[in-house]
N, C-alpha and C positions, 0 to 999 in steps of 0.2 A: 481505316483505309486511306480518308486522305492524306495522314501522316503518314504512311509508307509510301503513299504516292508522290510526297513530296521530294522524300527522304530521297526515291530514284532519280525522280527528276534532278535533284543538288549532286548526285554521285554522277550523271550521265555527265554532266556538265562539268564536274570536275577532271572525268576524265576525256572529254572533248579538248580540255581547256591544256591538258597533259597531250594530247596527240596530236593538237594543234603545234608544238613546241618541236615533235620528234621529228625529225632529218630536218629543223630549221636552217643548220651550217650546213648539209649537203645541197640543199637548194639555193640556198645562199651565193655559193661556191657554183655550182653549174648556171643558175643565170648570169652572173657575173662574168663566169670563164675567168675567173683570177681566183688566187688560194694568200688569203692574208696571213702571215707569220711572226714573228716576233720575239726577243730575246733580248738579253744583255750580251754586248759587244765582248769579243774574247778573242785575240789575234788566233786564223786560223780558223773559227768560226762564222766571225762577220767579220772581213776587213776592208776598207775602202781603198782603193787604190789611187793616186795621184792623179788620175782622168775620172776621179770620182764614180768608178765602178766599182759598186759591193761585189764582195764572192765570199764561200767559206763554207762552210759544212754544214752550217744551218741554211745555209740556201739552197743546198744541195739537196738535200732530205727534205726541207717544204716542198721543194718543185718535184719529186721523185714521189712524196704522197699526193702531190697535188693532179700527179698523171695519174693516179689510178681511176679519178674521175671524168678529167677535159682530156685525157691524152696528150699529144706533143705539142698541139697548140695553144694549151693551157698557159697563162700568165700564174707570177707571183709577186708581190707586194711585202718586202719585209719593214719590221718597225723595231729600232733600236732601245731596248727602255733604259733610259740614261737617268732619268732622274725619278723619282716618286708620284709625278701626273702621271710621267709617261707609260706607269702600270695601270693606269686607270682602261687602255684598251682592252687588260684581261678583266677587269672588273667590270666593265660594261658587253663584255664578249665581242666588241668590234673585230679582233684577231679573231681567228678561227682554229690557231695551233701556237701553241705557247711553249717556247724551250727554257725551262728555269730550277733553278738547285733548289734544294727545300727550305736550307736559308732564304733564298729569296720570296719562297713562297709565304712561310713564315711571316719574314720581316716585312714585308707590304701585306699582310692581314689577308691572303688570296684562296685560304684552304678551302674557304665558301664560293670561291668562284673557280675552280676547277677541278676537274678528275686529271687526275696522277697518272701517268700512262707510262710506257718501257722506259728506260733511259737511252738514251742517243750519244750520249758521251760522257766518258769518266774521266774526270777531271781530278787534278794531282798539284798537289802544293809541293815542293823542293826548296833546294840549295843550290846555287850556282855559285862557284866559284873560278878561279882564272887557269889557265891550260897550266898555269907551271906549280901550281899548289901540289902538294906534296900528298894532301886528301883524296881519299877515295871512297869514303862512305861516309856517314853522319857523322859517328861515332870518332869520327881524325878532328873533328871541329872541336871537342870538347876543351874548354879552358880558351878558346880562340873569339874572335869579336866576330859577331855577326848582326849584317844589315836586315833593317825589316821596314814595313810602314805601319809605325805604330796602331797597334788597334784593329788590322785585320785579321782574315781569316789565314795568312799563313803567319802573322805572328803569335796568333794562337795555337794553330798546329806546332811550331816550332817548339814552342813554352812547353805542350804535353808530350813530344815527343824527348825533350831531352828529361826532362821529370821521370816520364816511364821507364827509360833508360839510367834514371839514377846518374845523369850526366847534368855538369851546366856548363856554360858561354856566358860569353861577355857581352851583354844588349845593347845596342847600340840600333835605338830606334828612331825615326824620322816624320816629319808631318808631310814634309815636301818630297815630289819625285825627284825632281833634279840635283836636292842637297845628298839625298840618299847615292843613286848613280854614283855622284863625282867622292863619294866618299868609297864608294866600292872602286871604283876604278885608280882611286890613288891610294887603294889595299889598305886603308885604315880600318877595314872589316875585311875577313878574310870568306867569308859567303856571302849572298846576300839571298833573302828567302822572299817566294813569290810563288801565285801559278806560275804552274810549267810551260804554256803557252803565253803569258807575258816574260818572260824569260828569256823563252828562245827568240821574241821577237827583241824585246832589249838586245840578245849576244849579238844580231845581226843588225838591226838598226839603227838601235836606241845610242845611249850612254855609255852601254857597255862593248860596242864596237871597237872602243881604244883597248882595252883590253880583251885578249883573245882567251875567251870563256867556256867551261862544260856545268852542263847542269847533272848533278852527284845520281845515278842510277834509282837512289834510294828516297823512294817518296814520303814525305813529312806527313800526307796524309790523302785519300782519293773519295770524293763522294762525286755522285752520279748528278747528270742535268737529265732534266726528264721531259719527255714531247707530251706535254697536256693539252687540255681540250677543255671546251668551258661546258658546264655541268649537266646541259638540258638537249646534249644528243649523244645518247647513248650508240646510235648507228656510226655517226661522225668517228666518237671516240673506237672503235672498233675496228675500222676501217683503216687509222693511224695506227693503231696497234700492231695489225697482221701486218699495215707497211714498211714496218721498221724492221719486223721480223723477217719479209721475204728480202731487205735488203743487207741482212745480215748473213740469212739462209743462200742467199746467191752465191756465197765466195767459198760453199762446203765442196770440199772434192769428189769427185765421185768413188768411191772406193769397194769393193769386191764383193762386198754380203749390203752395202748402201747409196741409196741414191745420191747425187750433189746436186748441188747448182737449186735452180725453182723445183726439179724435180723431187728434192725432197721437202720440200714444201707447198704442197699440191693445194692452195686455196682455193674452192668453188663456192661462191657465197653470193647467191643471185639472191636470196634475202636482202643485204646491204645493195644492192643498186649496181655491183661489177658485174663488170664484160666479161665473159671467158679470158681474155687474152689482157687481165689488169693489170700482174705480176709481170707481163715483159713489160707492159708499159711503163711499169714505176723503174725496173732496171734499167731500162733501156733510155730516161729520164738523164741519169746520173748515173749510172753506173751501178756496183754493188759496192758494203759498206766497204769494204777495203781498197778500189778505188778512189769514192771519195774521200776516204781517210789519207791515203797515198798524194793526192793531189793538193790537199788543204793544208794537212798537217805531218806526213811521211816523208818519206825517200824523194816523194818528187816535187814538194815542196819546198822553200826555201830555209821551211822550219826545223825540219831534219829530226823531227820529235817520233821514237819510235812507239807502236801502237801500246802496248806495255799494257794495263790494264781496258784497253779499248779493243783486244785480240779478243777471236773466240776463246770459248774457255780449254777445249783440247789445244792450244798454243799457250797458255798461262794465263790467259784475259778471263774479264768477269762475263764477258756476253757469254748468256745461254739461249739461245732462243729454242723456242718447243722442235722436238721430232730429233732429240737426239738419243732418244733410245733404242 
């Protein structure tokens, strides 16, 4: 008997010690009244502007989850991870919502400090090349020089995609940004491959301003950034979840036999700690995903990058989010 007695008293206490932990981020986040965020820098995602104001699609979506708890007067808090400390926020859970590739997950050792949750944007490596090239798909580059920085991830896209195509190019790799640019822009390489959102801020920017640029339709390769959560709230991670979704679910049309808009996405989940009225609040934050996408990185931004694999999926895109049956 006393050893069973113990044996509860050790289980009671474990799992005290477990529901001690559960909605630690959402309390966190309501005393505070701020919603912490964090990512790697990506024009059009996080960009600072010359009066030193962030903006970009990851702020948009921190502050749009971050309503579903503080409402309008909620604050957000974003943190750049620029170098290998600066991941240590996810590692210690100091952030509360983490935007990162699986590479990067990976490559900073972070699979133990987070849950994996929807993706928020699909990211696409290319080719850019200059408005008068003769190129119109990959496939024109073959036997032609092309720019890269050695050793990343679209010079490695690049490498398997003309292999799988039984095609090659002329490599012409670089250590440095600036050697690379002025090597594209005096057409000594005839593309130059990168993200697609570092690209299009290069064609309007950068280097490649002197040359007037299109980046090739055809993507070198797309993997997803995903909105995680650090491991020990399951409510928190859930709440981001359905966020993403109802700001993806906002831009559905309404159509004849089907609801659109929040209407087809009816979340009641007084379980998690929402109001009735969450889902206007996170739209009504930022907009729905196709605004923000429009504003950041679309038609009304200066990026002019069309949604292409960040469309729903009845448009060609990879978003699915639930309730489309």
């Amino acid at each position: 008997m006393p050893f069973i007695r113990l044996a509860m008293i050790a289980w009671l206490a474990v799992f005290w010690a477990a529901g001690a932990h559960a909605g630690g981020v959402i309390d966190r986040i309501k005393s505070g009244g701020i919603i912490r965020c964090g990512g790697v820098s990506r024009p059009g995602l996080v960009s600072v502007a010359p009066d030193g104001r962030a903006f970009g699609l990851f702020l948009d979506v921190c502050r749009a989850i971050g309503a579903a708890l503080l409402g309008p007067d909620g604050r957000i808090e974003f943190h750049a991870y620029d170098s290998d400390k600066s991941f240590d926020a996810v590692r210690t859970g100091d952030d509360d919502l983490f935007f990162l590739s699986g590479s990067e997950i990976l490559d900073e050792g972070l699979a133990g400090n987070v849950t994996p949750g929807p993706a928020i944007f699909f990211a696409t490596t290319a080719v850019m090349v200059a408005d008068a090239s003769p190129a119109q798909n990959l496939a024109d580059l073959a036997g032609q020089p092309i720019c890269f920085s050695q050793g990343d991830g679209a010079h490695r896209h690049l490498e398997a995609w003309f292999a799988a195509h039984r095609l090659d190019f002329v490599r012409m790799g670089y250590q440095e940004d600036v050697e690379l640019f002025d090597a594209y822009n005096a057409q000594a390489c005839r593309g130059q491959a990168g993200e697609s959102t570092i690209l299009a801020a290069v064609r309007l920017n950068g280097a490649g301003k002197a040359l007037n640029s299109r980046i090739l339709p055809e993507p070198l390769a797309v993997f997803p950034i995903l909105a995680a959560t650090p491991t020990q709230d399951a409510q928190w991670s859930a709440i981001v979840a359905w966020a993403i979704d109802t700001l993806q679910r906002a831009e559905i049309p309404t159509a004849q036999w089907a609801a659109g808009g929040l209407d087809s996405l009816p979340i009641n989940a007084p379980e998690l700690g929402l109001a009735p009225d969450w889902q206007k609040r996170v739209v009504a934050a930022a907009g729905t995903y196709a605004e923000i996408y429009s504003r950041n990185l679309g038609a009304a931004s200066p990026l002019k990058l069309p949604r292409g694999p960040n469309a729903p999926l009845r448009d060609g895109g990879l978003f699915a989010p639930p309730y489309l049956e």
